[in-house]
C-alpha positions in Angstrom: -223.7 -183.7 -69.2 -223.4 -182.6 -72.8 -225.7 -181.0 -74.2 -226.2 -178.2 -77.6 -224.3 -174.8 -77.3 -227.2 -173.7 -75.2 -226.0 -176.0 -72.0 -226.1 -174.1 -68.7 -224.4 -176.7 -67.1 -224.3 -177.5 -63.1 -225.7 -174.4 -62.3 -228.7 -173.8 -59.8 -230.1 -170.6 -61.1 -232.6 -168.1 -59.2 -234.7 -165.5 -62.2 -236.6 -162.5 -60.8 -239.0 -160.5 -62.8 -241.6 -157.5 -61.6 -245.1 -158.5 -60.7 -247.7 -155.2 -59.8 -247.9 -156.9 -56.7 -244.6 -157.3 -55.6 -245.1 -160.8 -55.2 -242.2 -163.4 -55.0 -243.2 -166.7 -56.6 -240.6 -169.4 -56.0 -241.0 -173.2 -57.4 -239.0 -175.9 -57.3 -239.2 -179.6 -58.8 -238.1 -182.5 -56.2 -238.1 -184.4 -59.3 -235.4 -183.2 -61.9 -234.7 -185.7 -65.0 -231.0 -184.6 -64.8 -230.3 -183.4 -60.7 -230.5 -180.1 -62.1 -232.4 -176.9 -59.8 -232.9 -174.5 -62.4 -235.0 -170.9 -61.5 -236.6 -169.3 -64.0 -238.5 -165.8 -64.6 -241.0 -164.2 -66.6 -241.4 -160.5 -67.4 -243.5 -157.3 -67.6 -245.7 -158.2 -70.6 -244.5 -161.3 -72.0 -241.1 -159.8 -71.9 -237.3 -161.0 -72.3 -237.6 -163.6 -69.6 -241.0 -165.6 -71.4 -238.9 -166.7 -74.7 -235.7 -167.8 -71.7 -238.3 -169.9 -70.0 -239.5 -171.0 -73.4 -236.2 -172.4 -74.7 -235.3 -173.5 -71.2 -238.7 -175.5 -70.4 -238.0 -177.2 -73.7 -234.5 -178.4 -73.0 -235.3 -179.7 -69.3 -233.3 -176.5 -68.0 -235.9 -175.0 -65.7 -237.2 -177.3 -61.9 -237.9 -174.3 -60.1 -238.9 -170.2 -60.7 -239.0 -167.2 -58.9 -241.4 -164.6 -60.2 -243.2 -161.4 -60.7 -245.0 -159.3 -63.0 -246.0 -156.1 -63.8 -249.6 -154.7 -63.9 -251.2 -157.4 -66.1 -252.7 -160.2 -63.9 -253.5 -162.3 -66.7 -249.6 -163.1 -67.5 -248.9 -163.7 -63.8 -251.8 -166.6 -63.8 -250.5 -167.6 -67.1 -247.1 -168.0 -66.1 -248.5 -169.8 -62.7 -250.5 -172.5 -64.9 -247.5 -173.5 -67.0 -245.1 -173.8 -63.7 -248.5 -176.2 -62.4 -248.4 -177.9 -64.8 -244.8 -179.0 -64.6 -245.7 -180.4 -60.8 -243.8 -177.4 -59.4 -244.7 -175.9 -56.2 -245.1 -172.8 -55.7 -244.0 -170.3 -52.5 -245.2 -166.3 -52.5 -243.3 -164.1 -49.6 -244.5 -160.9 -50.4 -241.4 -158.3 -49.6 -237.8 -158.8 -49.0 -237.9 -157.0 -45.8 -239.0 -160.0 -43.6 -236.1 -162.2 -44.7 -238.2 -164.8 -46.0 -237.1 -164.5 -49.9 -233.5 -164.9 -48.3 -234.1 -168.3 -46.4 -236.0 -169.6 -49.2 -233.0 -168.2 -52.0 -230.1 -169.7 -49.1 -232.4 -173.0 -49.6 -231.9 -173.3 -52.8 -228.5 -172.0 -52.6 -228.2 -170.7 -56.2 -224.5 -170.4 -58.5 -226.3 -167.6 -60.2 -229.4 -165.3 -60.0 -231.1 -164.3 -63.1 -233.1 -160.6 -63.1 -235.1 -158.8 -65.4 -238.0 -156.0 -65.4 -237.3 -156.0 -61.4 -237.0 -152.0 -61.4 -235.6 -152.6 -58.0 -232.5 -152.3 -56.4 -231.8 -155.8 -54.7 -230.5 -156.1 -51.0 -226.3 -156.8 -51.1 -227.4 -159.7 -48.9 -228.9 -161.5 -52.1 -226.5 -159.8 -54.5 -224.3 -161.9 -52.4 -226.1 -165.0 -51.8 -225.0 -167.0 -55.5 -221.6 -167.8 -56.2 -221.7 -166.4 -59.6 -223.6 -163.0 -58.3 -226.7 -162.1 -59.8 -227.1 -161.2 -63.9 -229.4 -158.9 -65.0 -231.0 -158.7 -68.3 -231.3 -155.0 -69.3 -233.5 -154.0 -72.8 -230.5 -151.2 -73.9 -226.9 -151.2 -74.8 -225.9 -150.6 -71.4 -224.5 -147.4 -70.2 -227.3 -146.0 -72.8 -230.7 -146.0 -71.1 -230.7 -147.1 -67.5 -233.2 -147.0 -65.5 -237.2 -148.3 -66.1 -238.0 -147.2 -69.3 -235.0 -148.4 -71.9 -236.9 -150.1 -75.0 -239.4 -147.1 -75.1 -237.3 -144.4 -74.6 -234.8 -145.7 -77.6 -238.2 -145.5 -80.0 -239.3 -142.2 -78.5 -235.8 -141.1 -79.3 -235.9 -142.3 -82.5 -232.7 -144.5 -82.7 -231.6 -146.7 -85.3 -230.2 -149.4 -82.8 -230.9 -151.2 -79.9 -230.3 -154.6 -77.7 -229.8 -156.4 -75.0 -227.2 -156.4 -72.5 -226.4 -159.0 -69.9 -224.6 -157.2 -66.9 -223.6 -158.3 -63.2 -225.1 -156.3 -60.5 -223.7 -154.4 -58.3 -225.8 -152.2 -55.6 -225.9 -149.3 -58.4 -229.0 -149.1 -60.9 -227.7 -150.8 -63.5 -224.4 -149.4 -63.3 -222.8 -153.1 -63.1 -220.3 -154.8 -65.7 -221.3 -155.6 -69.1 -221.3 -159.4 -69.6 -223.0 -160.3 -73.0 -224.7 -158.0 -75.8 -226.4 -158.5 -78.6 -228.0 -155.7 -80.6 -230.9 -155.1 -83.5 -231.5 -152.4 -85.3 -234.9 -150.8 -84.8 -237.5 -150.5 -87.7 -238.7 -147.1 -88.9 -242.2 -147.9 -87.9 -241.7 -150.4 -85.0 -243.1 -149.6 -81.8 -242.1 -150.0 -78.4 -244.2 -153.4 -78.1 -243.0 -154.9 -81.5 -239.6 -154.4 -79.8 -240.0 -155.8 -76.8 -241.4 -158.7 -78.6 -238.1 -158.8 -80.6 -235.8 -158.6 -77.6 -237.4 -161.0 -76.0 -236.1 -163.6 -78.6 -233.2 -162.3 -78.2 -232.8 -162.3 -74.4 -233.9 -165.9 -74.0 -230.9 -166.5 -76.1 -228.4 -164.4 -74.8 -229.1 -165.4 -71.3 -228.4 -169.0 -71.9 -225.7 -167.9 -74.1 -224.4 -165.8 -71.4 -224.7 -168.8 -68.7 -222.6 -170.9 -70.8 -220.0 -168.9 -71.7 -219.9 -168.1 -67.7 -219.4 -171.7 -67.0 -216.7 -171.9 -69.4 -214.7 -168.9 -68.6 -215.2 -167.3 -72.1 -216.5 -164.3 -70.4 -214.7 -161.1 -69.7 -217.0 -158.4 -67.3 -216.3 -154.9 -68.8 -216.5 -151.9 -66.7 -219.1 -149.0 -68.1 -218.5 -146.1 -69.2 -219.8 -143.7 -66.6 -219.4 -140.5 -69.2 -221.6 -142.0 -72.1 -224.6 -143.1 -68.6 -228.0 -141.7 -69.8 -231.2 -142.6 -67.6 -234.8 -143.1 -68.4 -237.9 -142.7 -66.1 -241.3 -144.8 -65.9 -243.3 -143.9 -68.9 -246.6 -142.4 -67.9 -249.5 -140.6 -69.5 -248.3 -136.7 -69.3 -246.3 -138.1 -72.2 -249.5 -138.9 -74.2 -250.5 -135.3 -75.7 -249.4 -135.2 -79.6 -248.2 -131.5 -80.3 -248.3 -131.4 -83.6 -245.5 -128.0 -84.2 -243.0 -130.3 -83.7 -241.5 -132.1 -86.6 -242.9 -135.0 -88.3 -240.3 -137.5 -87.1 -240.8 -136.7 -83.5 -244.4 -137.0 -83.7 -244.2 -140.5 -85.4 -241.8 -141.6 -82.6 -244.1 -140.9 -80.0 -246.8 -142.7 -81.8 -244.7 -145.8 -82.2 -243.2 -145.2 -78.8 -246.0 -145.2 -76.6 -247.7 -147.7 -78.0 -248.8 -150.1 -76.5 -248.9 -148.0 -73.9 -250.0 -145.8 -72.7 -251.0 -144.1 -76.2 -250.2 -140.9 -78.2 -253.6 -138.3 -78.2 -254.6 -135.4 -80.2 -258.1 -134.3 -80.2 -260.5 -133.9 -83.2 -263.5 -132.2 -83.0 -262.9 -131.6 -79.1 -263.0 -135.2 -78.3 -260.0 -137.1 -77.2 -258.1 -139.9 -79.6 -256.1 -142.1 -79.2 -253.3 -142.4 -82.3 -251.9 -145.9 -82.2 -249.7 -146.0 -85.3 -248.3 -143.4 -88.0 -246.2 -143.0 -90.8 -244.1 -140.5 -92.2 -245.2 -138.0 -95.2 -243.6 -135.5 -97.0 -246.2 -133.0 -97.7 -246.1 -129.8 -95.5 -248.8 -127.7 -94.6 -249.6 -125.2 -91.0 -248.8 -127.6 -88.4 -252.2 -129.3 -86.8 -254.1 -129.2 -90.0 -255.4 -131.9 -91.8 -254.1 -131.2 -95.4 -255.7 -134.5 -96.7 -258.7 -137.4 -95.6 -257.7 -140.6 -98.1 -255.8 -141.3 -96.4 -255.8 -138.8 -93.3 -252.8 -136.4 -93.2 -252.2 -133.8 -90.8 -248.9 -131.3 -91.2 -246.6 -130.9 -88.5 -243.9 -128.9 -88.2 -242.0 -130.6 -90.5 -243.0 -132.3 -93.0 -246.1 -134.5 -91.6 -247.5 -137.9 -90.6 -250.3 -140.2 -91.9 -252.6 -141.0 -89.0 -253.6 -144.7 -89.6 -255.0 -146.5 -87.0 -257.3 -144.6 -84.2 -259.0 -145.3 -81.5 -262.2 -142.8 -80.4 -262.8 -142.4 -76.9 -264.9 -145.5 -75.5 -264.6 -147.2 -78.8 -262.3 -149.7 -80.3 -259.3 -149.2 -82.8 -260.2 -148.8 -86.3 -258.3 -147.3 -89.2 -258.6 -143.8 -89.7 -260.8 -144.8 -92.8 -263.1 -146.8 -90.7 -263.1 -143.4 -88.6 -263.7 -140.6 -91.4 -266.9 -142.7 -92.5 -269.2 -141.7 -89.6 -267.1 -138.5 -88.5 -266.9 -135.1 -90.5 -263.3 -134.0 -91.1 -262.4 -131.6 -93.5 -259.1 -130.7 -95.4 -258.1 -127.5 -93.6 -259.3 -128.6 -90.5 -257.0 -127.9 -87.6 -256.9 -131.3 -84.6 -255.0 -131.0 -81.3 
């Protein structure tokens, strides 16, 4: 079968993403234009594995899908409409410990099992179950960043480049051979879901890239280097509290970086607010103090950031202009 460089050949492949749940949602079509079994997967907020089901819906590459999701609902039924309405059923064993997932998997008997946003270590008993192993898509140039949290913790450490690394598992966290990379550098004022957004262009690409170049033997797995490993952790809201003494381009990092979620804080006028995006200033003043209001301006401890869009408690966004109107804010004033 020939087909554009995008061709994943003869394989059967098996996709897992996270779901909040836990659920397993497996699909197949009995009725494949080209023979083909192909699995799909979707991730944590319309992440890398959306845009791979994308391109691969679109070129007949997809009859079946395994699939989870994290914490939003709404993608899960999404995802669970489209996979309908391609008259592909639909199977949802609920843990790996029953050895359900494994018959159904053995079923389909996969070359190659896709992964991404799984935050889970898989049994060696479906590490093993594909001739080709199973690929994970990781949001970090691989050993940098392992663990749950790559693509925010690469804005919250304000770094100039990222990407996406294909890598084979092994029964380590993400310690497995590097496959496939592509990399992006990372805007000055992009946050952590502009990002993901971006990378998940890029890992629907480099996925089927990454199959294709596995079918033809073009790839060579390169061992990581254990002495440059750094790990992240989930991201949660201890991290939210904006303290403004330190300098300005750690501040606007964790504005960009926790957005869109779960949100830098300060308070202003002892009420909690949300800061959803900033930008960097160079006027100085006592750190915490609001040293202008058009537009609003508070110092840090170096230099200092614009605050521009904020979100009052039980209110929606609006720009810190929208805000100043029916709120008193002084120059001078001290928030946090």
């Amino acid at each position: 079968m020939e087909n554009e460089k995008r061709k994943v050949g003869d394989y059967t492949v098996l996709c897992a993403v996270n779901i909040g749940s836990r659920e397993i949602i497996l699909a197949e079509n009995e009725q494949s234009a080209n023979g083909e079994r192909f699995l799909c997967c979707y991730g944590e907020r319309n992440d890398i594995f959306e845009k791979f089901t994308e391109c691969a819906v679109g070129d007949d590459y997809i009859d079946a899908a395994l699939f989870f999701a994290e914490r939003i609902k709404q993608d899960a039924e999404r995802f669970r409409a489209e996979v309908e309405k391609l008259n592909i059923p639909v199977y949802q064993p609920e843990t790996f410990k029953d050895g359900k997932p494994l018959e159904i998997i053995n079923k389909y008997n996969p070359d190659v099992i896709v992964v991404a946003a799984y935050g889970k270590i898989l049994p060696k008993s479906v590490l093993d179950s594909a001739k080709y192993g199973c690929i994970n898509l990781h949001g970090s140039l691989l050993p940098k960043y392992r663990g749950a949290s790559p693509i925010q913790q690469s804005v919250l450490n304000g770094d100039r480049e990222t990407g996406v690394t294909a890598m084979q598992m092994d029964v380590g966290l993400d310690t497995g051979d590097i496959l496939k990379v592509v990399k992006t550098e990372i805007g000055v004022n992009e946050t952590s879901g502009e990002l993901f957004d971006r990378l998940s262009l890029m890992g629907g690409e480099l996925i089927l890239d990454t199959l294709s170049a596995l079918e033809k033997g073009e790839i060579t797995p390169i061992k990581q280097d254990e002495s440059l490993a750094t790990h992240t952790s989930k991201i949660d809201k201890s991290l939210c509290p904006i303290d403004f003494t330190k300098p300005a381009f750690e501040v606007h990092n964790k504005i960009r970086g926790l957005n869109p979620w779960p949100i830098a804080t300060t308070e202003i006028n002892g009420k909690k607010i949300k800061v959803h995006s900033s930008s960097l200033c160079e006027k100085s003043g006592k750190a915490g103090t609001v040293i202008s209001t058009k537009p609003l301006i508070v110092a840090c401890g170096e230099k200092s950031v614009e605050l521009c869009e904020i979100q009052p408690e039980g209110k929606k966004k609006m720009t810190a202009e929208a805000f100043l109107a029916g709120h008193r804010l002084s120059v001078g004033d001290v928030i946090g």
